[in-house]
C-alpha positions as CSV (number, residue, x, y, z in Angstrom):
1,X,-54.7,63.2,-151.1
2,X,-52.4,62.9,-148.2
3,X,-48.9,64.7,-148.3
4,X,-46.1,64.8,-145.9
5,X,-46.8,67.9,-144.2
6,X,-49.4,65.5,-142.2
7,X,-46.5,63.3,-141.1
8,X,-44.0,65.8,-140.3
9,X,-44.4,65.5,-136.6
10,X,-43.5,61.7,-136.7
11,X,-40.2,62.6,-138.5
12,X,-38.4,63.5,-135.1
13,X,-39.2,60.6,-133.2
14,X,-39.0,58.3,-136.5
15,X,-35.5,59.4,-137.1
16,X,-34.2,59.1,-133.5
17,X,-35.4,55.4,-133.2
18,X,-33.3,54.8,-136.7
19,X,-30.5,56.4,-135.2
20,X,-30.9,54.8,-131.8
21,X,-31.2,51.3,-134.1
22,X,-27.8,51.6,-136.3
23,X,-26.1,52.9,-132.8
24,X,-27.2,49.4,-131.2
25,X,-26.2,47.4,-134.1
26,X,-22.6,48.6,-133.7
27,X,-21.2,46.2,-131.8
28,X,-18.9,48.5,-129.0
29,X,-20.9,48.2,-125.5
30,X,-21.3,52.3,-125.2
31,X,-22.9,52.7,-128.4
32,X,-25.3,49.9,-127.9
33,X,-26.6,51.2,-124.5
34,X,-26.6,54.9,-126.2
35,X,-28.5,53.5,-128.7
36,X,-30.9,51.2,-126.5
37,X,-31.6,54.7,-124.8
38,X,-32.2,56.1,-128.0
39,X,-34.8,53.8,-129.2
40,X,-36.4,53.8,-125.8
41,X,-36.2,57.8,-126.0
42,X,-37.6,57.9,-129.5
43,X,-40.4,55.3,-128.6
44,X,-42.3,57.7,-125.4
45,X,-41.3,60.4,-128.1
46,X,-43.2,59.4,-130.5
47,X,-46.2,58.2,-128.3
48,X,-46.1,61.7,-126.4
49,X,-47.0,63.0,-130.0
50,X,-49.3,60.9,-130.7
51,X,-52.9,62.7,-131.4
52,X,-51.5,65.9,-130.2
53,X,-53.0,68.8,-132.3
């Protein structure tokens, strides 16, 4: 049976690319490029963690 404690280090990263996702959906230019950086930050975040122990 699998439970959330085996996902909880894709949380982080997860919720910082949702974040970085609503902030580029606002239409303003500085919360869009905030956002883009976001997601981008989120992405190599979640790849860094990827397989890590």
């Amino acid at each position: 049976m699998v439970s959330l404690v085996d996902y909880a280090d894709e949380i982080g990263p997860t919720a910082i690319i949702l974040v970085g996702l609503v902030l580029f959906l606002i239409p303003e230019p500085a919360t869009s490029t905030f956002g883009a950086g976001l997601m981008l930050f989120g992405a190599a975040y979640w790849f860094w963690e990827w397989n890590r122990p």
